[in-house]
N, C-alpha and C positions, 0 to 999 in steps of 0.2 A: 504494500500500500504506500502511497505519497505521506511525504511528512506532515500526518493529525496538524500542524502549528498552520501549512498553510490553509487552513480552512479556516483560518481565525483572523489571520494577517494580510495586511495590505502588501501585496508583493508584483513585481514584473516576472514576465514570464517570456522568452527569447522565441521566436519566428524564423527558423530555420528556412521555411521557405519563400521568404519575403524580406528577409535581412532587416526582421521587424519588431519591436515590441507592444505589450500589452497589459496595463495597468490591472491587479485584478484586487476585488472589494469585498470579500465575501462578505463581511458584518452590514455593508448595507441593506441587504436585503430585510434587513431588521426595520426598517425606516417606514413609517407612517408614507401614504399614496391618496394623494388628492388631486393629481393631475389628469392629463388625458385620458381616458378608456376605452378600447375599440367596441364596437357594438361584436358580440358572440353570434357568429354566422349562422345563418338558417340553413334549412333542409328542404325546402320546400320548390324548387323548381323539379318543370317538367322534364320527361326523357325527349320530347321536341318539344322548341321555341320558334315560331314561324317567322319571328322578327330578328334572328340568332343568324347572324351573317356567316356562322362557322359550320350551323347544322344542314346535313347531306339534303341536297336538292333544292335549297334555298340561294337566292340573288345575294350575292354581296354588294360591297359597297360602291365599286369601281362600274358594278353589272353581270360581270361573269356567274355564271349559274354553277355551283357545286355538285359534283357527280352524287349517286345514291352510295356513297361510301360503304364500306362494311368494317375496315381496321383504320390505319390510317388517311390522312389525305395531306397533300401537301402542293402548294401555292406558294407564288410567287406575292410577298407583302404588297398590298395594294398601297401603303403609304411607308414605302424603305425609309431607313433612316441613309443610308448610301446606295444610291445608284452605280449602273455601268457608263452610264454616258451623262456627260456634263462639260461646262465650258474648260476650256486649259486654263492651268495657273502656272506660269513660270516666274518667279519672284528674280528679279535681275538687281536684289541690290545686296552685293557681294563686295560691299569696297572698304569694309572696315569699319564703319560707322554704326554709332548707337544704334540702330534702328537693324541693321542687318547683324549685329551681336544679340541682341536681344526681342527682337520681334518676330519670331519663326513661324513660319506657317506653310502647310504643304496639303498638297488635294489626295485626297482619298475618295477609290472608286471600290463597289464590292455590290454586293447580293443580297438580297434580304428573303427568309425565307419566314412563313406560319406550314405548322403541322399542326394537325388533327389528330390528338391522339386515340379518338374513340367517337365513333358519331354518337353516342348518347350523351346529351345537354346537362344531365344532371351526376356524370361523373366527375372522377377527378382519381390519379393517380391510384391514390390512398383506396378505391373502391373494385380499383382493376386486381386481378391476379397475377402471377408471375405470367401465365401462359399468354396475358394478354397483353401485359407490354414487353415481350422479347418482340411484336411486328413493329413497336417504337424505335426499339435499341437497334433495329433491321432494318427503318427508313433512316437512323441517324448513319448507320454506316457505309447506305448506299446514297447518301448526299454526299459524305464526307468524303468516298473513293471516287465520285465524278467529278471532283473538282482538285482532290489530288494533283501534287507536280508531277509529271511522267516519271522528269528525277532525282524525284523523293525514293530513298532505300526502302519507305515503305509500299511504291508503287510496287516491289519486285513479289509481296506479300497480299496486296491488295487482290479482292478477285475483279480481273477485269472486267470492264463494262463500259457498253457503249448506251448503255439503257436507262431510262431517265426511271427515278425508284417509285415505287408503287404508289399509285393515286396522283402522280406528280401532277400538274396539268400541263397541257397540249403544248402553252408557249414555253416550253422547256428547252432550251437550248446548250449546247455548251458556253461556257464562260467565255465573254469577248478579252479576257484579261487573267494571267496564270495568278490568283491572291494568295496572298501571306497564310492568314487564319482562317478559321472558322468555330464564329460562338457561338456553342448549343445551349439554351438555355429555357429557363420556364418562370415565369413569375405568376405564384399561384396567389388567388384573392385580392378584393379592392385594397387592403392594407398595403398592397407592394405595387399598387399600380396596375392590376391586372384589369381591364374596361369591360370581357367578356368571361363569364364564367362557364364556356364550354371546354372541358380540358383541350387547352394545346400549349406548346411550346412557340421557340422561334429560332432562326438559321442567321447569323450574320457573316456575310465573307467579305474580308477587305482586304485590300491590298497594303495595311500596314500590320503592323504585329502591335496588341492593344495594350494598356498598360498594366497591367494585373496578368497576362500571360509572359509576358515582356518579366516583369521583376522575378517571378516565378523560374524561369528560366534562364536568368542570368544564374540565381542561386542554385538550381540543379548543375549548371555547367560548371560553378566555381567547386562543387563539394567533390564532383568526379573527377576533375583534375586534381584537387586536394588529394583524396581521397583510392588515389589509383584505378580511378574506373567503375566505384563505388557506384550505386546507388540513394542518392538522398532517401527519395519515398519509399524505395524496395527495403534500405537497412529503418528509416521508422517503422512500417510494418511489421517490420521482423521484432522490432523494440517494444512494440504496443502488444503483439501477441503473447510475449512470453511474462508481460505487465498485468494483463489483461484488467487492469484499471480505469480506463474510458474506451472499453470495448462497449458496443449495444447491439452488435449483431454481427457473424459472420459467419461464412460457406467457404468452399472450396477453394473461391477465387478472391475473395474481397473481404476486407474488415470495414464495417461502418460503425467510426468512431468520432466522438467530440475529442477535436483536435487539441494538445498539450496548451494551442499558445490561441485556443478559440476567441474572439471577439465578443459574436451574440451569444446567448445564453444557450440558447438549446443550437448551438451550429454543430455541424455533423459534415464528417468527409467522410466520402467512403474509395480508400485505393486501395489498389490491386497489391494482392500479393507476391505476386512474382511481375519481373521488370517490360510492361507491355508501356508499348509505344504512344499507342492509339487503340479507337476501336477495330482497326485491320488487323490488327495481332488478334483477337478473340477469334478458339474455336467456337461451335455453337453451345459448348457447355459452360464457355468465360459468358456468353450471352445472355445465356440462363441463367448463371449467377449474381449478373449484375442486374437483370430485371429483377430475379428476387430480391434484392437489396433494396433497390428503390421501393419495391411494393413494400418490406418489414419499415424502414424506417419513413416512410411518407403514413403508412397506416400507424404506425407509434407516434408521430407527431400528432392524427388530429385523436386521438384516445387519448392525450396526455390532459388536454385540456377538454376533452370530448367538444369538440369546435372544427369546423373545417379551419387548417393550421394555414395561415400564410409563409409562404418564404419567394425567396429565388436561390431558382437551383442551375446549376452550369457545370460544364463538361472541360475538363483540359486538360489535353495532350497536344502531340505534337504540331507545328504548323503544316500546313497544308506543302507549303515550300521554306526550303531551310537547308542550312549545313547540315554535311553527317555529325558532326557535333551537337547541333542542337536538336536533332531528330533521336539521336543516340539519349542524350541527357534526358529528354520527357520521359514522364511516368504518365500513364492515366489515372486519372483519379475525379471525384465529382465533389463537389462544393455546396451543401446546400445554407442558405443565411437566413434565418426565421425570424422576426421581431418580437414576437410570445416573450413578457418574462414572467408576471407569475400568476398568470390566467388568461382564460382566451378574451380579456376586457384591457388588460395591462399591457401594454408595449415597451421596449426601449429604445432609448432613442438616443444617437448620435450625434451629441451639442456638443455649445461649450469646450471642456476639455477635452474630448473625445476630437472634436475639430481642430483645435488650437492647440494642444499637445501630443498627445497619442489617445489610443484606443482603452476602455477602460470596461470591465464584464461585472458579475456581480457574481452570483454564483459562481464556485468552481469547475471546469470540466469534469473533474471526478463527479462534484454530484450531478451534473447534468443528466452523464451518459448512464449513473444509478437510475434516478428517474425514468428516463426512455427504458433501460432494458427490461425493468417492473411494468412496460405499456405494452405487451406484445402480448398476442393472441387475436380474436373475433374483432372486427372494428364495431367502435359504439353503437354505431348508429344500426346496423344488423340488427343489434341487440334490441334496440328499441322499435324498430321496423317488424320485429320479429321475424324476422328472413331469416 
């Protein structure tokens, strides 16, 4: 077990993968709460919404009509945050001066994608079964291998395709442009900005490398050169297993654990046990695995507060294009950032010194990932559905 003192003491805690730290408070959790409250999510939408721009056969926003889906679906963003085509910017002031030391600025072109992860309206993650999102983890892998570099080490692994992935729609084409990244991400309920509550995710590709995968990856490259070839996430894994301290669930292929140098309260990563790249390293049983994973810990989140749980959750591995070095260095691994801290009404929130100094938690990861693993079994709401 971690030293009983740090659950009492104000203390930093070092970010390995971020070259970062993070203030931690256990005793305030103690502290009287008069602030903000989110309202405790309902249950009560339908299995179709005829006004639901995401549900199968229905008009979206732009016009395009949605296929009668059955698993996934996948569209092109009708409002990208980055396009393929847009005006040039060649910035010509290169002469020294304040303005060209300090003023940077550069255009970025990329892709936007929305997936459908289930055509019923009234799902979400936490309600699907493993069986039902490995066709997820199967449309994210066959996005991420059609936009692959050819000479990425991981193209030699990748299964070839010239095929746009299941559901995609018609204007599917290949990329006018080889891009950097690609962020897989999901931002579930109004708490995180999510505008439609039909489960889906979204696709970003751009042609830079963004900054949260960027810092992640300096620090994997620095420790395997340190480190003779080492693994950062492959030797924490191996760390956290034999701890088994802020374990909350694992299988074959994955530990999903509140990380040592966690942020939010209830955040959770789940990586891979052994040293994979990306999603093109998984056989169909890493597949497996990692749907189960998602399903145990997204169905643990909303039991914990019995509330449909808010977070954002994201995928990161390797670039799309990159050095052997930096393609060598990623681990896969997934991120999920909930705001929940001590009911589905309470949130945390990121001010103040959190802003202007560093990052500051309340409870400790140990107890977090206690609490989650005490949440597993039937999701609540079955329970009171009687289903």
């Amino acid at each position: 077990m971690p030293e009983s003192i740090l659950d009492d003491i104000s203390h930093r805690r070092y970010n390995p993968l971020r070259g970062s730290w993070v203030l931690v408070s256990p005793h305030r959790t103690k502290r009287p709460w008069q602030g903000q409250q989110e309202r405790a999510s309902k249950t009560t939408l339908p299995a179709y919404d005829p006004s639901c721009y995401l549900c199968p056969g229905n008009k979206r926003a732009q016009g395009d009509t949605n296929p009668k889906y059955e698993k996934t679906f996948v569209f092109v963003n009708d409002y990208s945050a980055v396009k393929e085509e847009q005006a040039e910017y060649n910035p010509e002031n290169k002469d020294g001066s304040l303005s060209s030391r300090l003023l940077h600025a550069e255009s970025v072109t990329g892709k936007c994608y929305v997936i459908t992860f289930d055509p019923s309206h009234n799902l979400t993650l936490a309600d699907l079964t493993t069986a039902q999102i490995v066709p997820i983890i199967h449309t994210w892998t066959m996005l991420y291998t059609a936009h692959l570099s050819p000479k990425s080490p991981l193209a030699r692994v990748a299964s070839a395709t010239t095929l746009a992935p299941h559901g995609l729609a018609d204007s599917f084409a290949t990329p006018t442009a080889q891009y950097r990244y690609m962020q897989i991400f999901e931002n579930k309920g109004a708490a995180m900005g999510c505008s439609n509550p039909h489960p889906h995710g979204q696709v970003w590709t751009t042609t830079s490398l963004p900054e949260e995968p960027f810092l992640e990856l300096e620090q994997l490259q620095k420790y395997r050169r340190e480190q003779g070839g080492a693994n950062l996430l492959e030797d924490y894994a191996t760390l956290e297993a034999s701890k088994q301290e802020r374990i909350v669930f694992e299988n074959g292929s994955f530990l999903a654990l509140c990380p040592w140098w966690a942020i939010w309260p209830f955040e959770v990563m789940i990586v891979s046990k052994q040293h994979k790249r990306a999603l093109v390293d998984f056989d169909d049983k890493g597949r497996d695995d990692l749907a189960e994973a998602i399903a145990e810990i997204t169905r643990r989140y909303d039991n914990l507060f019995e509330t449909h749980f808010p977070y954002s959750m994201g995928l990161h591995q390797a670039p799309l294009d990159g050095t052997k070095e930096e393609i060598e260095a990623s681990h896969f691994h997934v991120h999920f950032y909930p705001p929940l801290l001590r009911g589905a009404t309470v949130r945390k929130f990121l001010v103040g010194y959190e802003m202007l100094a560093e990052p500051q938690r309340d409870i400790t990861p140990e107890q977090a990932a206690a609490r989650l693993r005490n949440c597993g079994g039937e999701l609540y709401r079955r329970k009171l559905n009687g289903n």
